[in-house]
CHARMM-style PDB file with segment names, atoms N, HN, CA, C and O in Angstrom:
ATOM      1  N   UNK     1      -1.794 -10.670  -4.496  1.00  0.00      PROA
ATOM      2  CA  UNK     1      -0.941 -10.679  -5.658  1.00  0.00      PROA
ATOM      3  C   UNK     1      -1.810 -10.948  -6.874  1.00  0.00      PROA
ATOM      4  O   UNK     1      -2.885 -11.487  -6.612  1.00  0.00      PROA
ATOM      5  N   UNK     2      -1.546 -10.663  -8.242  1.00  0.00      PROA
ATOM      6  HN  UNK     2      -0.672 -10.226  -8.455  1.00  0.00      PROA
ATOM      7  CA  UNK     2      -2.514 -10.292  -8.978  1.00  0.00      PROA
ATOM      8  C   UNK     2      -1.325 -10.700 -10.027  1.00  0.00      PROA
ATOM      9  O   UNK     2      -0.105 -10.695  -9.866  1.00  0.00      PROA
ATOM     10  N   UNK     3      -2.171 -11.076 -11.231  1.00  0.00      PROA
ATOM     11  HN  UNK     3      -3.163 -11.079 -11.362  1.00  0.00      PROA
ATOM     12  CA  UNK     3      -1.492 -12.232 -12.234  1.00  0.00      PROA
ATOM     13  C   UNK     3      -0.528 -10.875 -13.573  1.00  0.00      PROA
ATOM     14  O   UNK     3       0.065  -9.907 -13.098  1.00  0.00      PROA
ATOM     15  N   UNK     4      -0.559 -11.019 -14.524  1.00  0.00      PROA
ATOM     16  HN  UNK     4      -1.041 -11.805 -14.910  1.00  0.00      PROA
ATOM     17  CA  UNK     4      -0.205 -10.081 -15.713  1.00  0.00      PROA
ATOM     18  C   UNK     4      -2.130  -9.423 -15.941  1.00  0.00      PROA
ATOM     19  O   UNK     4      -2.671  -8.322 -16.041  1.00  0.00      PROA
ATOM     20  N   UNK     5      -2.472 -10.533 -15.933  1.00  0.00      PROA
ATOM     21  HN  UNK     5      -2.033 -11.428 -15.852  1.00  0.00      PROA
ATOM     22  CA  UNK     5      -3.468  -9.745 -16.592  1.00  0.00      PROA
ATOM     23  C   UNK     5      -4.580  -9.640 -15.347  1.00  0.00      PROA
ATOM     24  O   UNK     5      -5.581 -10.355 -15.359  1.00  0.00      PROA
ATOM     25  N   UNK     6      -4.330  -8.738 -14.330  1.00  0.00      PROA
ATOM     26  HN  UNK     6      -3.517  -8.157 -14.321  1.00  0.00      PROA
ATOM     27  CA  UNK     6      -4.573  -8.251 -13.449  1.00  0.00      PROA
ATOM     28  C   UNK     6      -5.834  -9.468 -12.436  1.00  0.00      PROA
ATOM     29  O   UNK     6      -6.608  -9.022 -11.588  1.00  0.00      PROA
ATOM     30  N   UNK     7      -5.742 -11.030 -12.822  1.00  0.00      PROA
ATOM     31  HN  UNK     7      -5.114 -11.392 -13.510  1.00  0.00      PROA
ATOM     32  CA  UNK     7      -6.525 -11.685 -11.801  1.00  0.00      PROA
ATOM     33  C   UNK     7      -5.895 -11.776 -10.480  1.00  0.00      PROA
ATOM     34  O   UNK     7      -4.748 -11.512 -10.119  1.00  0.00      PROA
ATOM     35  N   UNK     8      -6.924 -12.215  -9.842  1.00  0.00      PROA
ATOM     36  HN  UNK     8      -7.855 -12.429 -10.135  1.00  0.00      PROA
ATOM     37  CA  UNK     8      -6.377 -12.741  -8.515  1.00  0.00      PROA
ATOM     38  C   UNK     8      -5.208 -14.413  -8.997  1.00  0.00      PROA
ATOM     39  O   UNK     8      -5.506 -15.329  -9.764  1.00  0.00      PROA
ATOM     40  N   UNK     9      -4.024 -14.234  -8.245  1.00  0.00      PROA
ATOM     41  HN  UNK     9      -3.782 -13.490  -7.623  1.00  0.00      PROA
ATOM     42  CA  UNK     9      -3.235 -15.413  -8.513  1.00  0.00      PROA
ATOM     43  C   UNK     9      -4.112 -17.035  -7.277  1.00  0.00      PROA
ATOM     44  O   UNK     9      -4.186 -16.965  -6.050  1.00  0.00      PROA
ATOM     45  N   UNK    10      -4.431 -17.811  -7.823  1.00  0.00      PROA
ATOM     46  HN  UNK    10      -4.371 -17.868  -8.819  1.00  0.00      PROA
ATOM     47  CA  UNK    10      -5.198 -18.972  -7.746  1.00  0.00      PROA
ATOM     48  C   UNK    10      -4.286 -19.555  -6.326  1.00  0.00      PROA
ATOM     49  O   UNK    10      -3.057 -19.501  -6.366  1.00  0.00      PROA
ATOM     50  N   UNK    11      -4.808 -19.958  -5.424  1.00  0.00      PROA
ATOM     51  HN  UNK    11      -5.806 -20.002  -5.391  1.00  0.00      PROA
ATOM     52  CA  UNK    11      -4.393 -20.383  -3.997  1.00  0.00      PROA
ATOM     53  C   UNK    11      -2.986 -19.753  -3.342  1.00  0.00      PROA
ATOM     54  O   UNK    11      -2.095 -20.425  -2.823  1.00  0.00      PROA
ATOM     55  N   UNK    12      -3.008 -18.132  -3.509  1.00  0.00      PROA
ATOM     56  HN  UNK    12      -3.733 -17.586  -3.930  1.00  0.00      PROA
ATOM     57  CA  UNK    12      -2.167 -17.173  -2.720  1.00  0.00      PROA
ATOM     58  C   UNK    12      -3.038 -16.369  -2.045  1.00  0.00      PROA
ATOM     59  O   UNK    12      -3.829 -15.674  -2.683  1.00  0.00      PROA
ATOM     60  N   UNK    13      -3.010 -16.353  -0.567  1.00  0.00      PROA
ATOM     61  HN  UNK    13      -2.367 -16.918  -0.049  1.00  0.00      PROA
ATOM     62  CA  UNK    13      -4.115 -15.992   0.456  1.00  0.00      PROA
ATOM     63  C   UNK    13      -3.042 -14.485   0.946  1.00  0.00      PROA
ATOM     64  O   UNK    13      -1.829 -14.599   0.768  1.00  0.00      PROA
ATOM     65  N   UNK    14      -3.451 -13.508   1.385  1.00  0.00      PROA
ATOM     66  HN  UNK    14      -4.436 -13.416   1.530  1.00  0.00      PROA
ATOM     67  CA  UNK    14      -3.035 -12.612   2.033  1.00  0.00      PROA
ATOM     68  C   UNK    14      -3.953 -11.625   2.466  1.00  0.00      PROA
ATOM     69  O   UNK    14      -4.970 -11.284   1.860  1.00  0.00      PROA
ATOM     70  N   UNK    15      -3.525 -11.166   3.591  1.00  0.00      PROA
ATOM     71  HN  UNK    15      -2.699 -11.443   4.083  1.00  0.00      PROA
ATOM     72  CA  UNK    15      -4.422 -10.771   4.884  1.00  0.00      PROA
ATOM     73  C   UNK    15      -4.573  -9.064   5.344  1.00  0.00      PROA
ATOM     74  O   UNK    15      -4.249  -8.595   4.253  1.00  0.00      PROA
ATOM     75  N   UNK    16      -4.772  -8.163   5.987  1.00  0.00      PROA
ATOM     76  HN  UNK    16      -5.035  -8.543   6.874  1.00  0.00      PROA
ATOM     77  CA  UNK    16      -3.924  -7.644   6.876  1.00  0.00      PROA
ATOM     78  C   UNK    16      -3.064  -6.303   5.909  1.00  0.00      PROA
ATOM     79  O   UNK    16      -3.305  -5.710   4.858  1.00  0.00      PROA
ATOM     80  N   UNK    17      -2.026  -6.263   6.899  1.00  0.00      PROA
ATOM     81  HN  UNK    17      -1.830  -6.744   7.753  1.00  0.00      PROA
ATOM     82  CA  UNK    17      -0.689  -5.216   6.630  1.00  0.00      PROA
ATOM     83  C   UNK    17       0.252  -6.310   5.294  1.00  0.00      PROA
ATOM     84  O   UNK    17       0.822  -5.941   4.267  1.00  0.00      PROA
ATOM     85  N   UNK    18       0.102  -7.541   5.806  1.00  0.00      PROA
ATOM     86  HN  UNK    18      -0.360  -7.841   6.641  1.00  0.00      PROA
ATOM     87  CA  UNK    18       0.583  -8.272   4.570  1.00  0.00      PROA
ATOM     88  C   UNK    18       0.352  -7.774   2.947  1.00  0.00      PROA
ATOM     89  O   UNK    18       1.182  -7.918   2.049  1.00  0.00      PROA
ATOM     90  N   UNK    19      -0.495  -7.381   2.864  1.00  0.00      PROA
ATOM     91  HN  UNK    19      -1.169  -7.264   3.594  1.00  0.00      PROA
ATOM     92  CA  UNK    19      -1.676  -7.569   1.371  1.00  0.00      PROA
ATOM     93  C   UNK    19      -1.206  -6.199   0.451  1.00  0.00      PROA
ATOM     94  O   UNK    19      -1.595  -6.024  -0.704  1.00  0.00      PROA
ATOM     95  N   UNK    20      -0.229  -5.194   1.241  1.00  0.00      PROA
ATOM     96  HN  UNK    20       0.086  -5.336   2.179  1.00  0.00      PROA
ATOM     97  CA  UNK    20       0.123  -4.621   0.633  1.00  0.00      PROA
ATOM     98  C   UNK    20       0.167  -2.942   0.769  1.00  0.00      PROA
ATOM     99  O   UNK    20       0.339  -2.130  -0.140  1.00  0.00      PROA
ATOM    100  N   UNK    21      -0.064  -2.668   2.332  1.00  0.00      PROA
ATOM    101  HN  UNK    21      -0.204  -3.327   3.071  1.00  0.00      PROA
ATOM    102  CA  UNK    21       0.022  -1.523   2.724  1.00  0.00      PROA
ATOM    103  C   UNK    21       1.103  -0.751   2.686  1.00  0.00      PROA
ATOM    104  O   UNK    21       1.112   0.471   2.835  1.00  0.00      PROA
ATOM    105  N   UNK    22       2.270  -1.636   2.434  1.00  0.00      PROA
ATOM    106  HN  UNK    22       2.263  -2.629   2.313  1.00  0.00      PROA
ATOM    107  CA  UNK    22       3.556  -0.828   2.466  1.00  0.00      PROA
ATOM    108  C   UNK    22       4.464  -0.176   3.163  1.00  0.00      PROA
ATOM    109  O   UNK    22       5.427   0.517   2.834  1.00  0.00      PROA
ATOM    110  N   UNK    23       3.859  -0.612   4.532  1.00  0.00      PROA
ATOM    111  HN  UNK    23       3.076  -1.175   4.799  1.00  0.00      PROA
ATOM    112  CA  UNK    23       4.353  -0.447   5.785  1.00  0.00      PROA
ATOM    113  C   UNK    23       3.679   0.357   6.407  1.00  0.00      PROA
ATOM    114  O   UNK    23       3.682   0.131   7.617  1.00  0.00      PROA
ATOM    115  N   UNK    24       2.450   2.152   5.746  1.00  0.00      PROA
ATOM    116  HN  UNK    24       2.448   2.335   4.762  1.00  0.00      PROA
ATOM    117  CA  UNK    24       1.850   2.911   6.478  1.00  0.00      PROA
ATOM    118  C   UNK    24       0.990   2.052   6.922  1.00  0.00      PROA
ATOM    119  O   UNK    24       1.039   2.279   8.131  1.00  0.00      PROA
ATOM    120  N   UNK    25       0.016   0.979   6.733  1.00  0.00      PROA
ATOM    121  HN  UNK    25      -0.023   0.795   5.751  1.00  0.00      PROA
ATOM    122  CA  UNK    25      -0.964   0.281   6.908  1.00  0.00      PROA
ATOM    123  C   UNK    25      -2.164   0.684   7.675  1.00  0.00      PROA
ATOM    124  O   UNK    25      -2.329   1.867   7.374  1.00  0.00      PROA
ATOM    125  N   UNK    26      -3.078   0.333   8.495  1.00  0.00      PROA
ATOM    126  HN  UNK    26      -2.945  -0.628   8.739  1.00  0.00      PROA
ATOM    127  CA  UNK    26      -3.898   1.013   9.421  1.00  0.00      PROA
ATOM    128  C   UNK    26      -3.500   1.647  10.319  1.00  0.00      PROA
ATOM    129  O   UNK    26      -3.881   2.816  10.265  1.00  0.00      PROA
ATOM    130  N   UNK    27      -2.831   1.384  11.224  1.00  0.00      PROA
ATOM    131  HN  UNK    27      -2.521   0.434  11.267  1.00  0.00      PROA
ATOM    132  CA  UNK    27      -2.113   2.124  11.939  1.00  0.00      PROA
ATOM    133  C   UNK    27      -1.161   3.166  11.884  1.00  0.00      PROA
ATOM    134  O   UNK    27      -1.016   3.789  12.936  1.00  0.00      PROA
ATOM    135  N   UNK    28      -0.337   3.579  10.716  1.00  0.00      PROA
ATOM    136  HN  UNK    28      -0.455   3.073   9.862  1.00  0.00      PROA
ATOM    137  CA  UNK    28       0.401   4.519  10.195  1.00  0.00      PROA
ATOM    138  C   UNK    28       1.675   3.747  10.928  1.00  0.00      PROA
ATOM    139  O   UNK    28       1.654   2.756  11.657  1.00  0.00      PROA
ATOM    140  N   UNK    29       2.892   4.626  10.434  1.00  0.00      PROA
ATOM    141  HN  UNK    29       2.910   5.431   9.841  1.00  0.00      PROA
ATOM    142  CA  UNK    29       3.715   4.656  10.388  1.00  0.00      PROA
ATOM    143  C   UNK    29       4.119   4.144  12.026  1.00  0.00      PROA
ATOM    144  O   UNK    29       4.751   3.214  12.526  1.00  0.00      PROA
ATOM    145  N   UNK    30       3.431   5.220  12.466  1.00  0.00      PROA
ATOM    146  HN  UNK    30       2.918   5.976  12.060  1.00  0.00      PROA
ATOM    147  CA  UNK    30       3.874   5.836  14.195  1.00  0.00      PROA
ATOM    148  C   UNK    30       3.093   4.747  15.002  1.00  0.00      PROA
ATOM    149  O   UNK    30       3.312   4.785  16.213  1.00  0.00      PROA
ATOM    150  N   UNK    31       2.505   4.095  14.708  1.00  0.00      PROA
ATOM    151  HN  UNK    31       2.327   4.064  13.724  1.00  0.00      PROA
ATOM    152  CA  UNK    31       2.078   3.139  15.542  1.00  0.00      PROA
ATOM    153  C   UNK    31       2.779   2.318  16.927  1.00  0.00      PROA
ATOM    154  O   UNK    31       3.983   2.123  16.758  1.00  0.00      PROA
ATOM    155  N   UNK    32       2.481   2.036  17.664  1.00  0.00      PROA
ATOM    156  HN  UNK    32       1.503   2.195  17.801  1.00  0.00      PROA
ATOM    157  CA  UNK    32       3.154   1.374  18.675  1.00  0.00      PROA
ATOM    158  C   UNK    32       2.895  -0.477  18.487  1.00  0.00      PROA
ATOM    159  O   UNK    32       1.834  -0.975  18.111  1.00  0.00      PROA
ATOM    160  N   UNK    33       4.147  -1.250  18.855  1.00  0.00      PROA
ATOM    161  HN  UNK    33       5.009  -0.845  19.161  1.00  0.00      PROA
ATOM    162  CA  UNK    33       4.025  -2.352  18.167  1.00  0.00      PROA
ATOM    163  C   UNK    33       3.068  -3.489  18.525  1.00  0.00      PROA
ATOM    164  O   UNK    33       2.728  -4.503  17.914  1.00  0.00      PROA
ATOM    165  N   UNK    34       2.740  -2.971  19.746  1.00  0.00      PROA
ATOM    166  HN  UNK    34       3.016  -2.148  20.242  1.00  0.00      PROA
ATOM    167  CA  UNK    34       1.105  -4.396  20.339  1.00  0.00      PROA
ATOM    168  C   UNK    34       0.071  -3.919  19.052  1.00  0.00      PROA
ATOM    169  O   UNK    34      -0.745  -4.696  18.556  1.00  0.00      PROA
ATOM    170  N   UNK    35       0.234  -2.673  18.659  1.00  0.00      PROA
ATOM    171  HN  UNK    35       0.897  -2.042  19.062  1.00  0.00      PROA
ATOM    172  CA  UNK    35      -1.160  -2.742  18.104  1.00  0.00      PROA
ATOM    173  C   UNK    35      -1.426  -3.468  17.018  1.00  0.00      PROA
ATOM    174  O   UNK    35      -2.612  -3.797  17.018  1.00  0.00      PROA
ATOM    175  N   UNK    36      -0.949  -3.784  16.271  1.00  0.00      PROA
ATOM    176  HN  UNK    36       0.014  -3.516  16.272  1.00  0.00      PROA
ATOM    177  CA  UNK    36      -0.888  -4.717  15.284  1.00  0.00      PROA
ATOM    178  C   UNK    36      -1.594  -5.682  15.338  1.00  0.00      PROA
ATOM    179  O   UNK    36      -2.224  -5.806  14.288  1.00  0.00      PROA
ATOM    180  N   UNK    37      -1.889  -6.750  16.349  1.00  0.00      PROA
ATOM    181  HN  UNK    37      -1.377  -6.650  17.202  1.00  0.00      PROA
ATOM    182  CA  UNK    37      -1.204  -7.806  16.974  1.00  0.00      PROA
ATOM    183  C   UNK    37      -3.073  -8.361  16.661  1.00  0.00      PROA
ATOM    184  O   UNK    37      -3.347  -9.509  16.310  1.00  0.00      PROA
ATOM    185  N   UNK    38      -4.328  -7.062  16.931  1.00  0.00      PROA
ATOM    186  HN  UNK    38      -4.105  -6.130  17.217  1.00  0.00      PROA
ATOM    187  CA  UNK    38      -5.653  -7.765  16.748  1.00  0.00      PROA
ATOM    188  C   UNK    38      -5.842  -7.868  15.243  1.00  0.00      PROA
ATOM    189  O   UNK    38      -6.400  -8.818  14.694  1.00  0.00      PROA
ATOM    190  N   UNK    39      -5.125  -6.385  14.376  1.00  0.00      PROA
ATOM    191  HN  UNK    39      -4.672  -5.613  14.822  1.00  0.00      PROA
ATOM    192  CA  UNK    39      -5.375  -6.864  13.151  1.00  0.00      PROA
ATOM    193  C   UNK    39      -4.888  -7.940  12.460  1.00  0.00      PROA
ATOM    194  O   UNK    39      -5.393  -8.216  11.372  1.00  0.00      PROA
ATOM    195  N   UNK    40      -3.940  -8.632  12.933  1.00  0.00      PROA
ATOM    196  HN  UNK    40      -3.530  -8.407  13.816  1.00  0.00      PROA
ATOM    197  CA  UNK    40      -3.181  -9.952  12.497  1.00  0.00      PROA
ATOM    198  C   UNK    40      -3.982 -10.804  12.864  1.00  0.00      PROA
ATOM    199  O   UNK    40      -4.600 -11.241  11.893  1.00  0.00      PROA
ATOM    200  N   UNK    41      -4.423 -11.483  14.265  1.00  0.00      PROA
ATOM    201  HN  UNK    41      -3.921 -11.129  15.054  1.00  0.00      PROA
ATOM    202  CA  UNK    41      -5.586 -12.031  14.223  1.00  0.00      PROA
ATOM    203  C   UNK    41      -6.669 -12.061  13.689  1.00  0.00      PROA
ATOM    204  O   UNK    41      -7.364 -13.077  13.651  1.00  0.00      PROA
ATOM    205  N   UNK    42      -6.986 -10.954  13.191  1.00  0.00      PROA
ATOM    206  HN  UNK    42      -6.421 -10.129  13.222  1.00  0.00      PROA
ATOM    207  CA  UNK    42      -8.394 -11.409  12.927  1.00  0.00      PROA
ATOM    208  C   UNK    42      -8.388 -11.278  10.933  1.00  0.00      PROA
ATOM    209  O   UNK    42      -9.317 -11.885  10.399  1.00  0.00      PROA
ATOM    210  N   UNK    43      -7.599 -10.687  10.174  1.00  0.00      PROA
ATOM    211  HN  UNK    43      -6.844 -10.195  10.607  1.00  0.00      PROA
ATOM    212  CA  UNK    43      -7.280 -11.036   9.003  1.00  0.00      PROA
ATOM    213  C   UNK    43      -6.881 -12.391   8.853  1.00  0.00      PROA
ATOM    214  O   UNK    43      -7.507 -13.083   8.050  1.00  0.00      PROA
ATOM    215  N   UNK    44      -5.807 -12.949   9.587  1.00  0.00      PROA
ATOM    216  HN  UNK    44      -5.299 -12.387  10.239  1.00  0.00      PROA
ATOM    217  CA  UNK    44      -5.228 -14.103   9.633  1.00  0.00      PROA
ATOM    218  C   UNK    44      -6.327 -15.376   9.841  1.00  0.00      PROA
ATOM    219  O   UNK    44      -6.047 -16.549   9.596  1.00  0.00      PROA
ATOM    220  N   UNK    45      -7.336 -15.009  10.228  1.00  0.00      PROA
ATOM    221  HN  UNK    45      -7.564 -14.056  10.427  1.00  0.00      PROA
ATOM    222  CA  UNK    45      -8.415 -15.795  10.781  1.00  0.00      PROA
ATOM    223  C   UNK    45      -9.116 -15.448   9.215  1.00  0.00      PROA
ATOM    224  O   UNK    45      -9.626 -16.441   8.695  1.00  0.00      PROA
ATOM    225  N   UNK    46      -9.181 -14.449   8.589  1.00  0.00      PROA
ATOM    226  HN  UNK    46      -8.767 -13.643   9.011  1.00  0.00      PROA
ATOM    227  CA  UNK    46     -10.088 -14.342   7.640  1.00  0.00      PROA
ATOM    228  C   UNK    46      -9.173 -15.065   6.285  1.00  0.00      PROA
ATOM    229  O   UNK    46      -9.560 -16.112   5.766  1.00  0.00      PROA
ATOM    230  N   UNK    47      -8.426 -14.628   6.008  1.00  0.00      PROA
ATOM    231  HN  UNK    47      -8.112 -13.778   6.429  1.00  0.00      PROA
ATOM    232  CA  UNK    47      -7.763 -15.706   5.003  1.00  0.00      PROA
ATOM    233  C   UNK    47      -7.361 -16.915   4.873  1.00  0.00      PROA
ATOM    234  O   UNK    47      -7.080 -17.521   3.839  1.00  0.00      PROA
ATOM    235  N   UNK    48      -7.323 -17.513   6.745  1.00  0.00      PROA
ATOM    236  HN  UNK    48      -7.551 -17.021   7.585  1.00  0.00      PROA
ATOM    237  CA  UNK    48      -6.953 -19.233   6.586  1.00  0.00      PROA
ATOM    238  C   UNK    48      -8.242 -19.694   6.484  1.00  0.00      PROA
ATOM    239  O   UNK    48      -8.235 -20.775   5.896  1.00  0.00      PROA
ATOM    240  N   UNK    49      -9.709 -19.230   6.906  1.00  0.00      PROA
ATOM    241  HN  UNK    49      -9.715 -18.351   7.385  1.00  0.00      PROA
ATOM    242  CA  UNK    49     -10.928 -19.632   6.462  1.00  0.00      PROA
ATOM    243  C   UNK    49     -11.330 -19.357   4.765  1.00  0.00      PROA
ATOM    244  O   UNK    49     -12.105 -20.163   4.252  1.00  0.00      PROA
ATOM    245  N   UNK    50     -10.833 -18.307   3.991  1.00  0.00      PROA
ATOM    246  HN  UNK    50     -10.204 -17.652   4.408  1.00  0.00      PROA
ATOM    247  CA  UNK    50     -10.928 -18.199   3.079  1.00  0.00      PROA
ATOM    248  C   UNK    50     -10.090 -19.547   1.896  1.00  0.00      PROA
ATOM    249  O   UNK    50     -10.572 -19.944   0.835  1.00  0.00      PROA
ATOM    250  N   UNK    51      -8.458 -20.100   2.671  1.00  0.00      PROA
ATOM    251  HN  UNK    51      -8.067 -19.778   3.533  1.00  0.00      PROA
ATOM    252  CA  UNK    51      -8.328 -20.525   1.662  1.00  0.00      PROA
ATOM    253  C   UNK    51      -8.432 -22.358   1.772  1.00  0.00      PROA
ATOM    254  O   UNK    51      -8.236 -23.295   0.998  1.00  0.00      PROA
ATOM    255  N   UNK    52      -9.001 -22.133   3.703  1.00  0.00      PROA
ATOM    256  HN  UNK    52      -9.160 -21.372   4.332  1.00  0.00      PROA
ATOM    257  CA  UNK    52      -9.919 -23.656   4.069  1.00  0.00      PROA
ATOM    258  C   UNK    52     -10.834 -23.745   2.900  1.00  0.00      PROA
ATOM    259  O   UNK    52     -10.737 -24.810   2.289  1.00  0.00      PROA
ATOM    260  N   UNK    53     -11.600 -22.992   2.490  1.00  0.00      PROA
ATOM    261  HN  UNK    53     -11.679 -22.127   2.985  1.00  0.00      PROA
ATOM    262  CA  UNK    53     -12.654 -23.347   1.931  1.00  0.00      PROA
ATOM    263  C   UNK    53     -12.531 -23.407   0.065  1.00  0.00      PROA
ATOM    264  O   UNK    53     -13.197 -23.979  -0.799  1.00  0.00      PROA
ATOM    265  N   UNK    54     -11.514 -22.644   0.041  1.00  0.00      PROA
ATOM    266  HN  UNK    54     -10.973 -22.180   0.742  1.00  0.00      PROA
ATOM    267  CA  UNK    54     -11.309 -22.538  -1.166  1.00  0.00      PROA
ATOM    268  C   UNK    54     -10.859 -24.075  -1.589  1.00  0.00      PROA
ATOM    269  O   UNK    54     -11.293 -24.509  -2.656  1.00  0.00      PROA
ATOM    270  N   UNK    55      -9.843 -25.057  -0.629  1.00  0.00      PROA
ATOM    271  HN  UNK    55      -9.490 -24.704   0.238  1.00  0.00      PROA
ATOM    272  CA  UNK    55      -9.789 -25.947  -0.587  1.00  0.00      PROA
ATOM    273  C   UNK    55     -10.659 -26.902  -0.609  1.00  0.00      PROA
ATOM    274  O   UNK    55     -10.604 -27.855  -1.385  1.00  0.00      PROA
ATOM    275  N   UNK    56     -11.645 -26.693   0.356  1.00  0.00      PROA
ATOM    276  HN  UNK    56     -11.690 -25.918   0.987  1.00  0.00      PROA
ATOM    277  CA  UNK    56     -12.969 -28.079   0.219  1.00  0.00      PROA
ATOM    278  C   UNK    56     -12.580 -28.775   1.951  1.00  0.00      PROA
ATOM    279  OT1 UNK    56     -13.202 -29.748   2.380  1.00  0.00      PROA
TER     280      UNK     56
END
């Protein structure tokens, strides 16, 4: 999410299909629903370390 004047908004973390794919995301549309399931892990892993640290 991104402010008026186009920054990043200050301790809002998002990952993944979250961040704004719009539902086609990596997988497209047609996807079958396990598949999801590594990219959620491992985004989800990349943004709670991102906003661990952003924290301290």
């Amino acid at each position: 999410m991104l402010t008026e004047s186009g920054q990043p908004l200050p301790g809002l973390y998002a990952a993944g299909e979250v961040a704004g794919f719009g539902g086609g995301g990596y997988h497209g549309y047609r996807a079958l629903e396990g598949t999801f399931l590594g990219g959620c892990l491992f985004s989800g892993r990349v943004a709670g370390r991102a906003a661990a640290q952003a924290l301290g």
